[in-house]
TISE-864217 format. One line per field, with one value per residue: x, y, z of N, C-alpha, C, O in turn; residue number from 1. Coordinates in steps of 0.001 Angstrom, whole numbers, plus 524288, in hexadecimal, padded with zeros to 5 digits. Example, Ala and Ser with C-alpha at 12.3 -4.5 7.8 and 13.67 -1.06 7.14 Angstrom:
// TISE-864217
n.east [83386;83232]
n.north [7E9C6;7F736]
n.up [81E78;81BA8]
ca.east [8300C;83566]
ca.north [7EE6C;7FBDC]
ca.up [81E78;81BE4]
c.east [83390;83264]
c.north [7F31C;8001E]
c.up [81E78;81EBE]
o.east [8379C;83461]
o.north [7F309;80472]
o.up [82111;81F67]
seq [1;2]
// end
This chain:
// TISE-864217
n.east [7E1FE;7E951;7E7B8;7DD53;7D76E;7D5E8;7D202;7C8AC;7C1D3;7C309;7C4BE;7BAC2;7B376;7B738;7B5A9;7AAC0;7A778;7ACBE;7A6CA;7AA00;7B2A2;7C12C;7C79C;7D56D;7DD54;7E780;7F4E3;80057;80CE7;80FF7;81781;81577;80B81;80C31;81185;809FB;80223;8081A;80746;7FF63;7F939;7F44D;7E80B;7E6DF;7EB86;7EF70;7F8B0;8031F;80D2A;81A56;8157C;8196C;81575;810D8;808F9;800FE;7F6D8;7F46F;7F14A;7F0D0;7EA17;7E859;7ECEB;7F8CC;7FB3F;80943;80D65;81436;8182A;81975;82010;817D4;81C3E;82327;82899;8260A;81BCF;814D4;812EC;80A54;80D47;817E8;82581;82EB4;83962;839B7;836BA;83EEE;8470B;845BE;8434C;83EF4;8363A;836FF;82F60;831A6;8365C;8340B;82ABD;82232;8229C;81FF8;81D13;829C6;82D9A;82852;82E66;8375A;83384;82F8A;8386C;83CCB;83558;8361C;840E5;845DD;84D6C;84A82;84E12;8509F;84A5A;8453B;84303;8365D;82D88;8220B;815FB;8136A;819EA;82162;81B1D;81A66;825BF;82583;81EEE;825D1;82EE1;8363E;83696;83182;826F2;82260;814F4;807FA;7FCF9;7F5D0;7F8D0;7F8DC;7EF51;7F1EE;7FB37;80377;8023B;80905;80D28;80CE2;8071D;80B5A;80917;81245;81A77;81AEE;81787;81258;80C52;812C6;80DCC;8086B;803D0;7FA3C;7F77F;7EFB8;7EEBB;7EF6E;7EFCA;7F142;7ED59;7E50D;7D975;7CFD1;7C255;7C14E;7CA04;7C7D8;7BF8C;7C373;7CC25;7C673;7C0A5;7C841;7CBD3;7C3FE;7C1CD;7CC96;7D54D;7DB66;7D92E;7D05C;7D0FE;7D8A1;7D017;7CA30;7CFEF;7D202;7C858;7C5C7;7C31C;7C93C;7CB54;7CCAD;7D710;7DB28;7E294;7E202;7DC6D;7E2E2;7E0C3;7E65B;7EDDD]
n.north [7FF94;7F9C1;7EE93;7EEC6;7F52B;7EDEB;7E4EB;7E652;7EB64;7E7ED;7DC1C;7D99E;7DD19;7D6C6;7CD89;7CC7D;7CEAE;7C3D7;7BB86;7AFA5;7AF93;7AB84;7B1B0;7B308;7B9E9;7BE1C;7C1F6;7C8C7;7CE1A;7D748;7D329;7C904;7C7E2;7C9AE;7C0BB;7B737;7BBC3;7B98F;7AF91;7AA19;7A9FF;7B00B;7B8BE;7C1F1;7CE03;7D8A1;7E2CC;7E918;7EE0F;7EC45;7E5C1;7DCF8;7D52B;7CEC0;7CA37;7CCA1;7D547;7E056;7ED8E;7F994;7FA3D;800E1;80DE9;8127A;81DA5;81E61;81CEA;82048;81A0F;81C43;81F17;82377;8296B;8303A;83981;84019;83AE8;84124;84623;8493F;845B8;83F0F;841AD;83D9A;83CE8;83E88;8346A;82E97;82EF4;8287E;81A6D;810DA;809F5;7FDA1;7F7DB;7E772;7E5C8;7DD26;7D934;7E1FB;7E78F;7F138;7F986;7FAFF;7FD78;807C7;80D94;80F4C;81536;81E7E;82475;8256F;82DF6;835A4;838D1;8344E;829E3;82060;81AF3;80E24;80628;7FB45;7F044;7EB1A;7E029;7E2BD;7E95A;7EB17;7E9B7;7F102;7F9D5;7F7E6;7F81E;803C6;8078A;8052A;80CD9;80AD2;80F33;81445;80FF5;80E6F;80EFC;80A8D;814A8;80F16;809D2;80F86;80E59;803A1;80491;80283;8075D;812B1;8156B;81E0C;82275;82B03;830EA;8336C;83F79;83FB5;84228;84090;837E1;82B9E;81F12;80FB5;80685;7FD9F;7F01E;7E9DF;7DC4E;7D349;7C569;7C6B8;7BCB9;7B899;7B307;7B31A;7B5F0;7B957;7BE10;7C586;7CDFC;7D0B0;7D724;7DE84;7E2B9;7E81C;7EEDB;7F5DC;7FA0B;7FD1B;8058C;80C60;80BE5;81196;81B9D;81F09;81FEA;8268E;83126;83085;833B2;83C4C;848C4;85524;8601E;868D0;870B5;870BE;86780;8597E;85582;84B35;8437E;84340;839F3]
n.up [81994;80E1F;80DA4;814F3;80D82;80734;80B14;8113F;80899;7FCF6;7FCF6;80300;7FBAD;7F374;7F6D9;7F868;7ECE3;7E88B;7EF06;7EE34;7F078;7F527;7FFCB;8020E;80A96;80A0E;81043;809DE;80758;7FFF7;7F529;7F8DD;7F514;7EA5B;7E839;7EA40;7E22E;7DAC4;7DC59;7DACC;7E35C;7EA89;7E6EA;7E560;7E8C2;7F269;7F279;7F3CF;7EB0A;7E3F8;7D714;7CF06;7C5C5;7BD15;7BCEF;7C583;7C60B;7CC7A;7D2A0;7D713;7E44B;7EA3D;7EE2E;7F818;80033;804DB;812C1;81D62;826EF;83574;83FE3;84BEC;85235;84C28;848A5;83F02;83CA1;840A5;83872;82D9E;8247A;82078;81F19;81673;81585;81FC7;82252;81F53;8269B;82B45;83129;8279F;8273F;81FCA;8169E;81312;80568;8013B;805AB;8052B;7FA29;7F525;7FEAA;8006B;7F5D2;7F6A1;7FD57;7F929;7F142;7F80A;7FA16;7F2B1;7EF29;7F80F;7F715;7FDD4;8093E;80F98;81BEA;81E2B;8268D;82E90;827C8;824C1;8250F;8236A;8238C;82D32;8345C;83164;835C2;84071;8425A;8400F;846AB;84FD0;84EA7;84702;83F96;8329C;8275B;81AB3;81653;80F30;81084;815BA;81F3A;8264C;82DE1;831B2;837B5;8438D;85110;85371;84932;83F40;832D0;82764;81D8A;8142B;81107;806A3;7F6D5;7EBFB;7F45D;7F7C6;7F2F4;7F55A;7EF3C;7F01A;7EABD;7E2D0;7DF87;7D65F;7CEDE;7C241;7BAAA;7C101;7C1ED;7C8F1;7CB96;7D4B1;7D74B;7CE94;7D281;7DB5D;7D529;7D162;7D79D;7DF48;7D50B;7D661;7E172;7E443;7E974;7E4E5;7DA6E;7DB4A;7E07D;7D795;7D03D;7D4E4;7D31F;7C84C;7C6B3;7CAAE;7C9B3;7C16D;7C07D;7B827;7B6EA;7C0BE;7C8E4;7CA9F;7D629;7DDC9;7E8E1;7F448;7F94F]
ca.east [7E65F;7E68F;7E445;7D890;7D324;7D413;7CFA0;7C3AF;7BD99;7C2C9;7C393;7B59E;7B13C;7B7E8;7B338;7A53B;7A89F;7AC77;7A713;7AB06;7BB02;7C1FE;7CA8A;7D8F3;7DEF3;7EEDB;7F6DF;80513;80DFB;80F3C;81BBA;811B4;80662;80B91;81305;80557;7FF5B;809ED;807AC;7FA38;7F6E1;7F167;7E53B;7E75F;7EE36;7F04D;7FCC7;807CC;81022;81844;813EC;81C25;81213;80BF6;804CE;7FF07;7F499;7F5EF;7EF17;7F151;7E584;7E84D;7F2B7;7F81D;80008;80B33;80E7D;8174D;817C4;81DCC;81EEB;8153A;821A4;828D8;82657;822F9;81660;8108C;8108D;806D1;8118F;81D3A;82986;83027;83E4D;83A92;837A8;844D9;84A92;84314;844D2;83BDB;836BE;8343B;82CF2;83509;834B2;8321D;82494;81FFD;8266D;81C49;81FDF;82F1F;82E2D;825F7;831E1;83ABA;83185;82F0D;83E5C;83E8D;831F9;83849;84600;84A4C;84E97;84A04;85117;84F54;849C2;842B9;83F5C;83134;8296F;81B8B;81448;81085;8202D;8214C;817E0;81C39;82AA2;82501;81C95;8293E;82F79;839E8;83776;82D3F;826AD;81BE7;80F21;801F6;7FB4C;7F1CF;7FC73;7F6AB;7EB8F;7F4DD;800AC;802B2;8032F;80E47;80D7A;808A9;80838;809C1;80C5B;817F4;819CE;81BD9;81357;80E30;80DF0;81328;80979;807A3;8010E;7F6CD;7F667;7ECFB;7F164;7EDCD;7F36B;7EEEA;7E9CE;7E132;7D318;7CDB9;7C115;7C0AE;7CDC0;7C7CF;7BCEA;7C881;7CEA8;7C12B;7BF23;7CD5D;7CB01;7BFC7;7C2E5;7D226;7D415;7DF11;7D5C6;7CA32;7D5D9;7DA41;7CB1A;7C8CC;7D462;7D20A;7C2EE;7C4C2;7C201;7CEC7;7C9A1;7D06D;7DAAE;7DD4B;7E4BE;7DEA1;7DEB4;7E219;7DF38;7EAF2;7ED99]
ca.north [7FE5B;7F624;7EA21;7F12C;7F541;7E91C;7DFF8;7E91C;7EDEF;7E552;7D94D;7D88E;7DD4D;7D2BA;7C9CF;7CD35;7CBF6;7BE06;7B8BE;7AAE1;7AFF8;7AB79;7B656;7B282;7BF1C;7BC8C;7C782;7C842;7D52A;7D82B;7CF51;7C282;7C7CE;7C875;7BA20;7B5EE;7BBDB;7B6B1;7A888;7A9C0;7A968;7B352;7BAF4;7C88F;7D095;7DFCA;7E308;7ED64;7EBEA;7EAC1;7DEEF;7DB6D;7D150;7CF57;7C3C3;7CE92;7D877;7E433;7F01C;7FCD5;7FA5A;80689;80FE6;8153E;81FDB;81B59;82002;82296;81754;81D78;81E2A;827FD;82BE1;831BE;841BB;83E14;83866;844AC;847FB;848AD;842D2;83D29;842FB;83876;83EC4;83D32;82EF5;82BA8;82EC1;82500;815FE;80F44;80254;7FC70;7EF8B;7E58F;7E759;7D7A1;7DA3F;7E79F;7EAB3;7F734;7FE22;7FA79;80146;80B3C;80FDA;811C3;81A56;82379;82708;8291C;8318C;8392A;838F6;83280;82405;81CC0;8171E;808D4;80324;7F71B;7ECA7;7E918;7DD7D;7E241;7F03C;7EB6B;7E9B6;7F641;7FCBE;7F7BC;7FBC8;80A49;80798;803D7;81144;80ABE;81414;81418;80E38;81008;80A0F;80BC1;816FB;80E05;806C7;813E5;80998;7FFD2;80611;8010C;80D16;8178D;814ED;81FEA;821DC;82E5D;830E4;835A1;843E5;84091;8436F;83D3F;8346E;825CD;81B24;80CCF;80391;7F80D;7F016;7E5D5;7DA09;7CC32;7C383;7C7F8;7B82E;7B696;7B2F8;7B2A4;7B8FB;7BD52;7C2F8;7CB4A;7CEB2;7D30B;7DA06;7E2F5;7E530;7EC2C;7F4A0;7FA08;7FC66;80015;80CA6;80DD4;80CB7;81492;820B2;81FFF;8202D;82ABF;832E2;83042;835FA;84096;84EE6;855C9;865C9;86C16;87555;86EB1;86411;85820;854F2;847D9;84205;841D7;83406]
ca.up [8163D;809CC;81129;818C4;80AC7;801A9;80E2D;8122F;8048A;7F8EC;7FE27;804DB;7F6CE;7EEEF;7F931;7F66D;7E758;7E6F8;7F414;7ECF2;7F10D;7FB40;8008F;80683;80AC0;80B1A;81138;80A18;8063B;7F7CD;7F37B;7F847;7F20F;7E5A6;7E751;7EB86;7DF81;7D65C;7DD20;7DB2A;7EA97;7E999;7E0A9;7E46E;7EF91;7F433;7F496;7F22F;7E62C;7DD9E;7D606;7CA66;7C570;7B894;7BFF0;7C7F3;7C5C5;7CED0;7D15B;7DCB4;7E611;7EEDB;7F08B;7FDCB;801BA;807BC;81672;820D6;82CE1;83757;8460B;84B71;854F9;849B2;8476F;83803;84025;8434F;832C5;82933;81FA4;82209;8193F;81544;81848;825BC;824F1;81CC1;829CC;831CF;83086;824C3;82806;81A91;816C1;80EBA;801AA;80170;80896;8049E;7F7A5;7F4B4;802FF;7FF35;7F26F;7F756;8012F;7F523;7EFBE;7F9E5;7FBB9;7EDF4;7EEF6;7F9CA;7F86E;80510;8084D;8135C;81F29;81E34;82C17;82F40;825EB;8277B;82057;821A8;824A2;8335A;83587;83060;83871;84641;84274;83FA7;84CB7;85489;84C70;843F5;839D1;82FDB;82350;818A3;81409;80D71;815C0;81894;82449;82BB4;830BC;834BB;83BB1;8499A;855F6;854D1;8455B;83A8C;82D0A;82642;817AD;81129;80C90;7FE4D;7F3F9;7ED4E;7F86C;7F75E;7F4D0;7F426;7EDE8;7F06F;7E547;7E32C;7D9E0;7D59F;7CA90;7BD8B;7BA02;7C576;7C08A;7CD06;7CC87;7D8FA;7D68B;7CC80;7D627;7DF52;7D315;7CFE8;7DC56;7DEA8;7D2F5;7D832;7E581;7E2E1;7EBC4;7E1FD;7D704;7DBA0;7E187;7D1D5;7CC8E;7D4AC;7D1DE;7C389;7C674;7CBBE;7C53C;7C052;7C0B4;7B50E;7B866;7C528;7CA00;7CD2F;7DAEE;7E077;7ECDF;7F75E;7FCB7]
c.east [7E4BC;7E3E9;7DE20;7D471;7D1C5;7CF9F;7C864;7C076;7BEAA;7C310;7BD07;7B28A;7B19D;7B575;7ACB2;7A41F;7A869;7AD4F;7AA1C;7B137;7BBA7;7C7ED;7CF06;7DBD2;7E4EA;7F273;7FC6B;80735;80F5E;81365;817AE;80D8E;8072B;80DEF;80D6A;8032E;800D2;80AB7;80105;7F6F8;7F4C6;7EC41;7E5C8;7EA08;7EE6C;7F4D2;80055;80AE0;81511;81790;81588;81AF9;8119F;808F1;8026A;7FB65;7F3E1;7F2F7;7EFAC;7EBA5;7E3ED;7EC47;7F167;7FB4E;80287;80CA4;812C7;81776;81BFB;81D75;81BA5;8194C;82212;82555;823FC;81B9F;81245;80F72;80BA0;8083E;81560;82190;82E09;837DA;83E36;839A9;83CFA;848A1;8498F;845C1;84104;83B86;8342F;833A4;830C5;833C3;8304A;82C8A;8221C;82317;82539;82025;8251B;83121;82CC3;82916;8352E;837F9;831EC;834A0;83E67;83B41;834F5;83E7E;849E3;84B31;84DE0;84DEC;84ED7;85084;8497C;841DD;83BC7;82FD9;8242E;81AAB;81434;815A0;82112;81F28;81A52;821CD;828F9;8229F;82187;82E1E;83525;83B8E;83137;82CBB;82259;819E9;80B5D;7FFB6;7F666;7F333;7FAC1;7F272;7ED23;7F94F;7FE38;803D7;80804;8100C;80B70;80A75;80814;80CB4;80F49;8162A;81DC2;816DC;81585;80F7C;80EBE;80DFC;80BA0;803FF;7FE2B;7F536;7F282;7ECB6;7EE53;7EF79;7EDAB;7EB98;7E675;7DA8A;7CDDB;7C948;7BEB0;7C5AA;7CC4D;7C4D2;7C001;7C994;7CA5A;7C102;7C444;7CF1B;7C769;7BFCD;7C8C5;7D27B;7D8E6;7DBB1;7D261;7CE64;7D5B7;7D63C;7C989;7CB0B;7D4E8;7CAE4;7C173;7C6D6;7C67D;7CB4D;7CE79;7D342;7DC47;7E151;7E245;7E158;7E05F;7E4DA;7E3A3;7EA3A;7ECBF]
c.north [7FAF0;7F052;7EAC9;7F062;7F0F1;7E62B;7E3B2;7EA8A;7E949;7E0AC;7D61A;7D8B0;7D8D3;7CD8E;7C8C1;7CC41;7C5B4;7BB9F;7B2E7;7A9C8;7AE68;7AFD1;7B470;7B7B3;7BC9B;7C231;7C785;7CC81;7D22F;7D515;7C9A3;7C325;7C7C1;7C335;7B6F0;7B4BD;7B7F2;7AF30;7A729;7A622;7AC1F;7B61D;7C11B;7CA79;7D77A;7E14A;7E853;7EB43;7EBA6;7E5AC;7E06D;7D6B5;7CFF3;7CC26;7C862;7D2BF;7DCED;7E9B1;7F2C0;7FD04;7FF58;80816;8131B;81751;81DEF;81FE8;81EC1;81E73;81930;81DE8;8238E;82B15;82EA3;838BA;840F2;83C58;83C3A;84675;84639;84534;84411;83F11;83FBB;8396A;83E02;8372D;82B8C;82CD9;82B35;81F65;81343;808E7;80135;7F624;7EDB9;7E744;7E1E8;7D66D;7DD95;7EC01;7F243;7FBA3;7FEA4;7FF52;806A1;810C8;81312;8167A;81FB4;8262A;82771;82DC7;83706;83AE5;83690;82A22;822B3;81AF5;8118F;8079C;7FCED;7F5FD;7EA92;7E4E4;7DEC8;7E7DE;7F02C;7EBF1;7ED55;7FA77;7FCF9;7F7D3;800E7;80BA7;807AB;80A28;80FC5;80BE7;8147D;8109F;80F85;80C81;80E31;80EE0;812AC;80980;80A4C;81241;8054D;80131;805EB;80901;80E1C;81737;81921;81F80;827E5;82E0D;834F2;83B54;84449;8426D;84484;8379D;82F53;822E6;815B4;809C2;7FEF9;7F5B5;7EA3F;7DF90;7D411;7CB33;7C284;7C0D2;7B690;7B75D;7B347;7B65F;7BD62;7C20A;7C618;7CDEF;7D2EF;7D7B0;7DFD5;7E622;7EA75;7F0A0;7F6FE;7FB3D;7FDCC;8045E;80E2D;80EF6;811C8;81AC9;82335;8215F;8267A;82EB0;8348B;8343D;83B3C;8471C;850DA;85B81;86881;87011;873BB;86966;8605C;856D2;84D1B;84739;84002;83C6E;83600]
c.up [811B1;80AC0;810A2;811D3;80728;805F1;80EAF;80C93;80017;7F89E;7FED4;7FF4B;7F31E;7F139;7F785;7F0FC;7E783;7EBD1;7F493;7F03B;7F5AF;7FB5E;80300;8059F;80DB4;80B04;81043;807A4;80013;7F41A;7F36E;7F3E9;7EB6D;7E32D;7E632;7E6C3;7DA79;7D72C;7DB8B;7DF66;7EBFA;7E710;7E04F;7E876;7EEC6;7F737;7F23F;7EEC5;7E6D6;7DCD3;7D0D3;7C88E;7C0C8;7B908;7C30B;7C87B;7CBC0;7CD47;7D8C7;7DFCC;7E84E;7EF89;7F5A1;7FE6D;804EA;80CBD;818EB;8248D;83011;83ECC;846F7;8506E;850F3;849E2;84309;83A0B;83EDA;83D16;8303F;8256D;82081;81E14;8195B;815C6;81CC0;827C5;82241;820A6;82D98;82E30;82A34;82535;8239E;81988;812E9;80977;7FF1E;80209;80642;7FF9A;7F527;7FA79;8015A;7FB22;7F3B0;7FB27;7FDFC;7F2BC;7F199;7FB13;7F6B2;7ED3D;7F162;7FB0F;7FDF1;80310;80D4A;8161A;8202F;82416;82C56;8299E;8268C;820F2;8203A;825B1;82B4B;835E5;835E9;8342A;83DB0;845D4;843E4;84580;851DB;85215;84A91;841AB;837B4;82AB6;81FA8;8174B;810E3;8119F;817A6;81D9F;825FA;82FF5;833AC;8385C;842E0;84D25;85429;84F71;842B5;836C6;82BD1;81FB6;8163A;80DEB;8092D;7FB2D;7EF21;7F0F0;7F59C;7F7C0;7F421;7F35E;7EF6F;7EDF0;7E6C3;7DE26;7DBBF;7CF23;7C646;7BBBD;7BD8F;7C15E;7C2D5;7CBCC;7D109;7D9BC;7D344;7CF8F;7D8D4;7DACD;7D2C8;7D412;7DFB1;7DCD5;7D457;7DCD2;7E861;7E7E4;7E877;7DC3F;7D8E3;7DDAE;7DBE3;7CFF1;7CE54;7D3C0;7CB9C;7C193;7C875;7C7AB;7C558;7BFB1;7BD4A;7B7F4;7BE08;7C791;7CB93;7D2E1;7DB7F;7E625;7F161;7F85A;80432]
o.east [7E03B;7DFC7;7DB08;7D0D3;7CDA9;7CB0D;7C484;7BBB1;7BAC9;7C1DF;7BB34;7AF82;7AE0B;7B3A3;7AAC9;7A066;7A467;7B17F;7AC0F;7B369;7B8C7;7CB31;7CDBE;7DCAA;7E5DB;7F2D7;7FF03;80402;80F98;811FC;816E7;80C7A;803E0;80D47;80C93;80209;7FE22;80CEF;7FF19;7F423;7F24F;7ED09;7E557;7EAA3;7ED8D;7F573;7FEBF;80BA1;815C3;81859;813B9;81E5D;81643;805ED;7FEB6;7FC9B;7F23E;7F20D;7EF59;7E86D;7DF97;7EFD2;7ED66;7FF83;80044;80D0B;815AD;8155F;820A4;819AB;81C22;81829;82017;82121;81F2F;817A9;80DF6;80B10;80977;8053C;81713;820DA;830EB;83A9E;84257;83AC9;83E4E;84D41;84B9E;848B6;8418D;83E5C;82FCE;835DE;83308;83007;82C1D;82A1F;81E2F;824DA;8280C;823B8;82615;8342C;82F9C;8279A;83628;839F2;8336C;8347E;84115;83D3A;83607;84036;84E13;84A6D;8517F;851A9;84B22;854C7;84CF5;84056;83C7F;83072;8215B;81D66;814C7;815C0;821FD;821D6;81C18;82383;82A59;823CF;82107;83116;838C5;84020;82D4A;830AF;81E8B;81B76;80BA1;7FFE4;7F39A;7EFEB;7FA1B;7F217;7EAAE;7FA7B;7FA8A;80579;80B26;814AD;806AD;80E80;8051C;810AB;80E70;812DD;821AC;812D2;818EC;812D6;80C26;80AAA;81028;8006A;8015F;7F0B4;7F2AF;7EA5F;7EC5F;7F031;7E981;7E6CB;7E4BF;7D87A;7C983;7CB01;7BC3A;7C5BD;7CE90;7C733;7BF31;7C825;7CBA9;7C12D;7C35A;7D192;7C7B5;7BCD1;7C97E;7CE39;7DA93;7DC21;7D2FD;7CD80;7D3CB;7D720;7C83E;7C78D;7D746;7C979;7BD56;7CA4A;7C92F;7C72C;7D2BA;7D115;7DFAF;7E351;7DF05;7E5FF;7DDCB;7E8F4;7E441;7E5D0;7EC71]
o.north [7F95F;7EE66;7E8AB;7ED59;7F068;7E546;7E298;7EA9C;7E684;7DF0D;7D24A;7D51E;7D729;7CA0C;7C4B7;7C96F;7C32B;7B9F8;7B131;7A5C4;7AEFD;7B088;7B372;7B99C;7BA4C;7C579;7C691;7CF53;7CE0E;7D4BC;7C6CF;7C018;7C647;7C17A;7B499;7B046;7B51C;7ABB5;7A2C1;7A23E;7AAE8;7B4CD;7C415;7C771;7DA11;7E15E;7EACC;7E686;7EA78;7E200;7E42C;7D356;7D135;7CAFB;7C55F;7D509;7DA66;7EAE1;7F072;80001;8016E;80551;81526;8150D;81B88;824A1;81BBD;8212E;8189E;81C83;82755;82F9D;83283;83AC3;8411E;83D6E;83B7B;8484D;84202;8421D;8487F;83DC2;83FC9;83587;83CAD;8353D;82708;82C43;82AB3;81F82;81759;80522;80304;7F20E;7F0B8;7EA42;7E204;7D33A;7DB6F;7F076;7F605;7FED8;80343;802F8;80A27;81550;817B8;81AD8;823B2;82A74;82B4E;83198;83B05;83D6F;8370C;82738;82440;81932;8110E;807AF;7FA19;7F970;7E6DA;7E585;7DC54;7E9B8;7F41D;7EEBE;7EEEA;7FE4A;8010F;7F786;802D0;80F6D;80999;80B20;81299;80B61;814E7;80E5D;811C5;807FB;812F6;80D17;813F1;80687;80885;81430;80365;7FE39;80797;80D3C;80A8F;8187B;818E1;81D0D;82A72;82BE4;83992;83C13;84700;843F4;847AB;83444;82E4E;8237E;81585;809C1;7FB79;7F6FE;7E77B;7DFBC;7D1E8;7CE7F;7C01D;7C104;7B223;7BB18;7B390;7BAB9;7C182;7C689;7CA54;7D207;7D7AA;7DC15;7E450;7EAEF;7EECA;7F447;7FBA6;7FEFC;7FF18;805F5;8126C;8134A;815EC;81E75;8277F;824F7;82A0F;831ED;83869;83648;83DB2;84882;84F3E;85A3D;869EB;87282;876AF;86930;861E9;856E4;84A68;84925;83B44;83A88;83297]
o.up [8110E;80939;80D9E;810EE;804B7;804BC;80C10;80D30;7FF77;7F440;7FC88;7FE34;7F05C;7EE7B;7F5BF;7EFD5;7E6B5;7ED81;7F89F;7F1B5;7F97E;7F7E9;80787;8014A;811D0;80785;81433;8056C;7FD9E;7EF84;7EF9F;7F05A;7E840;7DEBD;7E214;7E562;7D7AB;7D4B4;7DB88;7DF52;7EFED;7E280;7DC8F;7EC25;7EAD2;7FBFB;7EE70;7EF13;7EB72;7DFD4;7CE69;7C90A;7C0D6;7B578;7C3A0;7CC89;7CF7F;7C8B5;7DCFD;7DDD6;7E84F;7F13B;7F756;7FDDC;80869;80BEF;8168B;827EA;82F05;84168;84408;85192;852FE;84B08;8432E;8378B;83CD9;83C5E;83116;8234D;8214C;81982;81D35;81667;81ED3;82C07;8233C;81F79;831EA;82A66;827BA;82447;822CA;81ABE;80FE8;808F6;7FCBC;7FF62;8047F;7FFFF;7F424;7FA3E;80074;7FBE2;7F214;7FBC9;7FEBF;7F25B;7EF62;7FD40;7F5B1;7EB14;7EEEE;7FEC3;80042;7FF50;8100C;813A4;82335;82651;82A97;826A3;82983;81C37;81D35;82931;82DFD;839CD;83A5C;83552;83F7F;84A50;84816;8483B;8563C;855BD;84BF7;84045;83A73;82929;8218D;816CD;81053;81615;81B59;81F7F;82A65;83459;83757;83BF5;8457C;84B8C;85354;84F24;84353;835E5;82E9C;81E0F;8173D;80A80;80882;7FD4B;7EDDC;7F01B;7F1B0;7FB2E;7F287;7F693;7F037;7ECDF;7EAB1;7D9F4;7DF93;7CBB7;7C64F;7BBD6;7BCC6;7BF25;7C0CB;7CAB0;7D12F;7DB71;7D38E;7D069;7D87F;7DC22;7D3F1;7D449;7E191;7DEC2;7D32F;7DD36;7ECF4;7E975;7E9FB;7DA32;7D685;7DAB5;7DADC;7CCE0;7CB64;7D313;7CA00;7BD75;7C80C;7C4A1;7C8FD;7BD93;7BF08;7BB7B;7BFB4;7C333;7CEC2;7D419;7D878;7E7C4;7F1E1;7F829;80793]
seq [1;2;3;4;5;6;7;8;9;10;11;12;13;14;15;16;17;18;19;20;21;22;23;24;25;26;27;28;29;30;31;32;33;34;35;36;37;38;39;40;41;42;43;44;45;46;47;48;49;50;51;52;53;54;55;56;57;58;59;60;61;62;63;64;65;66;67;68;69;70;71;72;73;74;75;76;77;78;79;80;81;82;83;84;85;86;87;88;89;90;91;92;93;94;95;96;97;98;99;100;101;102;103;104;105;106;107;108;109;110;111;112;113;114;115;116;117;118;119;120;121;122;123;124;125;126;127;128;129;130;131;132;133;134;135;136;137;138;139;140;141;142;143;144;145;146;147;148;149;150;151;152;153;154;155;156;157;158;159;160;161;162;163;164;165;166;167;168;169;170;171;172;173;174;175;176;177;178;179;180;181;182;183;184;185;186;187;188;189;190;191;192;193;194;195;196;197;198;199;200;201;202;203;204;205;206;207;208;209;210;211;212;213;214;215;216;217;218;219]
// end
């Protein structure tokens, strides 16, 4: 998950950059992180948007199709892809908007995508809440496919037949006056190992065969 990849690859890297740094790693959802940033308690964070800043520099680290959490009881289970008429009849356990304003928005979308409207379930404050509702089979909710690593027993994920499928964002921000140069360190190091960047570079590099269509690359 995004966690998994900042902590494991870009971290250890920036670490090696400016051994001089000291690293505190502070775990808060995307409303703190940008209080944080605008208290300057912060120097950088990885978080889901939006950010209505101009104190804030911002940039999509990684996008992720969004999926399906659902009990592996339900019949929808046994699909390939879930049709989203059949989960506007189940329950929807959705995170505050307070906590998690990205997933929040991200709900409105998909009922405008597919014409339906959600049955409002459970209120949850945080994904793990979420999860052991869908585990105890309250209904369902979505995420970043990459919650397919974390879901507790009698939990899956499957993604939505729309298309072009739903995504969201992982944005990566810090406040435009920071001089820090280990925060630029951090910043370099971001653009060059992006998977949102390097997706786009290659996308932008690849051969276009007159008279054909080009292809790109399912999620």
């Amino acid at each position: 998950g995004p966690e998994g990849m900042v902590f494991s690859h870009i971290l250890p890297l920036w670490l090696r950059r400016s051994p001089e740094s000291q690293l505190l790693l502070r775990t808060m959802d995307a409303p703190e992180q940008i209080e944080a940033l605008l208290k300057h308690e912060i120097m950088a964070g990885f978080l889901r948007g939006p950010i209505h800043s101009d104190e804030i520099a911002f940039e999509t680290y990684m996008r992720e199709e969004v999926v399906a959490v659902i009990p592996e009881t339900w019949d929808m289970a046994k699909l390939d892809r879930v049709p989203v008429h059949e989960l506007a009849k189940m329950p929807l356990i959705s995170v505050s908007e307070a906590v998690a304003p990205a997933v929040h928005h991200l709900t409105v979308e998909i009922e405008a995508q597919a014409g339906v409207t959600f049955r409002k379930g459970f209120l949850s404050e945080s994904l793990i809440t979420s999860m052991n509702a869908v585990a105890s089979e309250l209904g369902f909710c979505f995420f970043a496919k990459y919650v397919g690593e974390l879901v507790p027993k009698g939990v899956v994920t499957r993604p939505l037949d729309l298309d072009p499928p739903p995504t969201i964002d992982l944005l990566f921000a810090y406040r435009k006056d920071n001089q820090f140069a280990a925060l630029r360190s951090l910043v370099d190091l971001v653009h060059e190992h992006s998977p949102f960047r390097r997706e786009a570079e290659a996308l932008m590099a690849a051969p276009v065969i007159p008279g054909k269509p080009a292809l790109r690359k399912k999620r």
